[in-house]
Structure formats: structure tokens, C-alpha cells
C-alpha positions in Angstrom: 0.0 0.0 0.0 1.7 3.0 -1.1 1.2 6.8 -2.7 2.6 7.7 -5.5 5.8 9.8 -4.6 9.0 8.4 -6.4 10.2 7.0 -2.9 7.7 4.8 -2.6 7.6 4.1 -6.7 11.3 3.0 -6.1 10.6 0.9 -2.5 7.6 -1.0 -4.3 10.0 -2.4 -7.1 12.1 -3.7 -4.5 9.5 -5.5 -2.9 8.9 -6.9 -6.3 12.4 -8.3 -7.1 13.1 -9.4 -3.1 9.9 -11.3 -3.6 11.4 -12.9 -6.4 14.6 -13.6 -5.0 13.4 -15.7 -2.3 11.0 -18.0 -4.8 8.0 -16.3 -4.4 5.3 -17.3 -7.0 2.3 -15.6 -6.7 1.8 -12.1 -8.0 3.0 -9.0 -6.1 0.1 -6.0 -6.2 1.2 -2.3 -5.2 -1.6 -0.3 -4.0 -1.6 2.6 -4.9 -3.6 4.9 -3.4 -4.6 9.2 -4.6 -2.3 8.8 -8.4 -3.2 11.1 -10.6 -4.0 9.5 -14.1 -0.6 10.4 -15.5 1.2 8.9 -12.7 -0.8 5.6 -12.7 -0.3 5.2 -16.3 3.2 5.8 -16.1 3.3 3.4 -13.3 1.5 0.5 -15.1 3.4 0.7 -18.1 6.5 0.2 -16.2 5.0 -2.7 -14.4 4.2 -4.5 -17.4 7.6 -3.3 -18.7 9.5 -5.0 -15.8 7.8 -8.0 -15.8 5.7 -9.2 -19.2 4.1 -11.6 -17.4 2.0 -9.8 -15.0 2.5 -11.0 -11.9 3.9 -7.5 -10.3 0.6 -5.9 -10.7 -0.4 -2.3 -9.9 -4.2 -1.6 -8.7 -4.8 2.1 -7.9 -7.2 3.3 -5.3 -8.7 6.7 -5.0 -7.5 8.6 -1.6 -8.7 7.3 1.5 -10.9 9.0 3.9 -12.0 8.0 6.9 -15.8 9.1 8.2 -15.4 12.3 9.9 -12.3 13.9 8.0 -9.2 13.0 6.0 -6.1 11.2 7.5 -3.3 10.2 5.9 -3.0 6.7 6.8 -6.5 5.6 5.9 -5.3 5.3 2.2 -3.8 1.9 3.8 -7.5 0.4 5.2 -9.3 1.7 2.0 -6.7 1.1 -0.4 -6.8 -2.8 0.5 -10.7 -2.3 0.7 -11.1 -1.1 -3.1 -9.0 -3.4 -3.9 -10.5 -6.9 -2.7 -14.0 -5.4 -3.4 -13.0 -3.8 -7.3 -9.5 -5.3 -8.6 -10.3 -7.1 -11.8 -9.6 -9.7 -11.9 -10.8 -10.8 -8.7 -7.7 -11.3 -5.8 -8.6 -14.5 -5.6 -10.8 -17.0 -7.3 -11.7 -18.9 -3.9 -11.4 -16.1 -0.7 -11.6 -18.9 1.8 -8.0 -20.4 -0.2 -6.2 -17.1 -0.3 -3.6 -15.4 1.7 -3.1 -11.5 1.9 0.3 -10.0 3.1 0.4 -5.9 3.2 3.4 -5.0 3.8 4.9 -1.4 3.7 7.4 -1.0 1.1 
């Protein structure tokens, strides 16, 4: 779960070739939360550019808000929310089978 600044842009990659490293084989999702639609299709066409096969995926996630106000770690809680509930395809085909790790990059 991330923003789009180039800190975390750079961090998220990592995540994506440490995965790999150590045998991971299921895809790797960055969420991104508040992109503008530049940034996210800058973002996605580097994705796809690192890896063909599209297992280091990149959902994007408008800003969060929590009821009451903004603050600036909701995009975490409603980032992964819009994700299970919109990402296409689905996270998983079975919920009851899969396993979520969010991890900050």
C-alpha cells in the first residue's frame, strides 16, 4: 500500500524483485492509493515493462478518507478495501484459499 511519490515508486520495485529472490510465485500488487492518471499510467506501463508476465501488478485506489475527516494513513484500510471489493480480476478466485500479506514498502 503505497502513494505515489517516487520514494515509494522505487521501494515498491524492491518489494517486487526481493519477492522474487526468495521464490515467491504468486503475483505481487502495489496499491496505490490518490495517483493522478498520468502517474498511474506511467506506473503500469512500467510494471508491465518489468515484468511481461504480469505477476507484479499495480491496482490504484482513490484517496482514502475515513468518516469524519481526511487522514493520511486511511489510504492503507481503504486502499486494500477497493482493492478486494473492485481489482479485476478478482484477488482471488476462492477467498476462503487465499492469503493477503500488506506489507509497507
Amino acid at each position: 500500500s503505497t502513494d505515489c511519490s517516487p520514494y515509494q515508486h522505487w521501494q515498491s520495485i524492491n518489494v517486487w524483485y526481493s519477492a522474487r529472490a526468495v521464490g515467491q510465485r504468486g503475483p505481487v500488487t502495489r496499491i496505490a492509493s490518490g495517483c493522478a492518471a498520468e502517474e498511474a499510467r506511467k506506473v503500469a506501463a512500467e510494471w508491465l515493462e518489468i515484468d511481461p508476465t504480469g505477476t507484479f501488478r499495480a491496482h490504484f485506489a482513490p484517496a482514502g478518507a475515513l468518516r469524519g475527516g481526511t487522514y493520511k494513513y486511511s489510504n492503507k484500510p481503504s486502499g486494500l478495501y477497493h482493492w478486494l471489493t473492485t481489482a479485476r480480476p478478482p484477488p482471488f478466485v476462492d477467498p476462503s484459499r487465499g492469503i493477503v500479506v500488506l506489507i509497507d514498502p
